[in-house]
C-alpha positions, 0 to 999 in steps of 0.5 A: 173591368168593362162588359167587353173585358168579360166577353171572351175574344172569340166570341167578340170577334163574331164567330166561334173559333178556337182560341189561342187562350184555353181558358176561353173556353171555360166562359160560357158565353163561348159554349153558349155560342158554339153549341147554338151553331151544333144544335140543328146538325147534332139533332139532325143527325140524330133523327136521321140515325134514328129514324130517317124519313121515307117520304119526301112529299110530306113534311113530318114533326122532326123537320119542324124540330130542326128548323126551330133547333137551327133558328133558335141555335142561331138566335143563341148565338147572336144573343151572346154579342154585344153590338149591332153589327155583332149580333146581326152577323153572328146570328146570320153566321151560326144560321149559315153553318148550321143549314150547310152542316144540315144539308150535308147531313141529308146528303150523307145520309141520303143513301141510294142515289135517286132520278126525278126526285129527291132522296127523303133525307135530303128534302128535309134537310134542305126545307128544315135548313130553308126554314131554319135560315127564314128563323135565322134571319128574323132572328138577326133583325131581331138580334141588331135592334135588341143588341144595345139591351143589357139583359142578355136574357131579354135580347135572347127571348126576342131574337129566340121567340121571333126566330121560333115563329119565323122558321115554323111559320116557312115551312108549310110553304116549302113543303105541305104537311099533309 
């Protein structure tokens, strides 16, 4: 049995998606794949469920947490394939969901429509998911030329470590912190 015998089909394909063989979904590189993608939306819905932000001009530490979950979400993903294009695209992929599932949390949660500036919730959403996909893509860089290691564990701390430093690194630019 070869290494791609072991990787489930959904996951081969480059994205997540349900699959037509239920046991796939008991392999954990498809749980692995599809949680890295839910990570920023589940803990973006939860800081905004919780205690939502109520200024817009100042980034705060959970904005941070959302942008690394998302990169770091990203990077997992990616970590799962096997392949240069496949981890790029993947990573890329989970990136993208990710900052869409995000900002549409931000608006959801937004509230009060709002003239001459942006609803508290939805200016961090949209600067964790700017700063997150910055992650995202360091982390796909990262991901194609890491992709030909067999150590799963290796190619996910490199594509995890740069994506962490990229997506923290992007965000004061976006928005000052103090």
């Amino acid at each position: 049995m070869s290494d791609e015998d072991l990787v489930p089909v959904s996951v081969r394909l480059g994205n997540v998606v349900p699959p037509e063989d239920p046991e796939d979904w008991t392999r954990p590189l498809t749980w692995v794949a599809a949680l890295g993608m839910l990570a920023a939306p589940v803990v973006t819905l939860a800081w905004f469920l919780a205690a939502p932000p109520d200024d817009a001009s100042r980034l705060v530490p959970a904005t941070f947490v959302v942008a690394a979950a998302l990169a770091c979400g990203a990077a997992a993903t990616g970590a799962t394939q096997l392949g240069v294009a496949r981890a790029w695209t993947a990573t890329i992929a989970a990136g993208l969901f990710a900052s869409l599932v995000v900002v549409m949390l931000g608006v959801a949660m937004a509230g009060e429509r709002q003239t001459g500036a942006a609803s508290p919730t939805l200016a961090h959403a949209i600067a964790a998911a700017a700063g997150g996909m910055a992650g995202s893509v360091a982390a796909a860089l990262v991901a194609a030329v890491v992709a030909r290691m067999r150590g799963r564990l290796m190619r996910f701390a490199a594509a995890f470590a740069v994506a962490l430093i990229a997506a923290i690194g992007v965000l004061p630019i976006l928005l000052p912190s103090a």
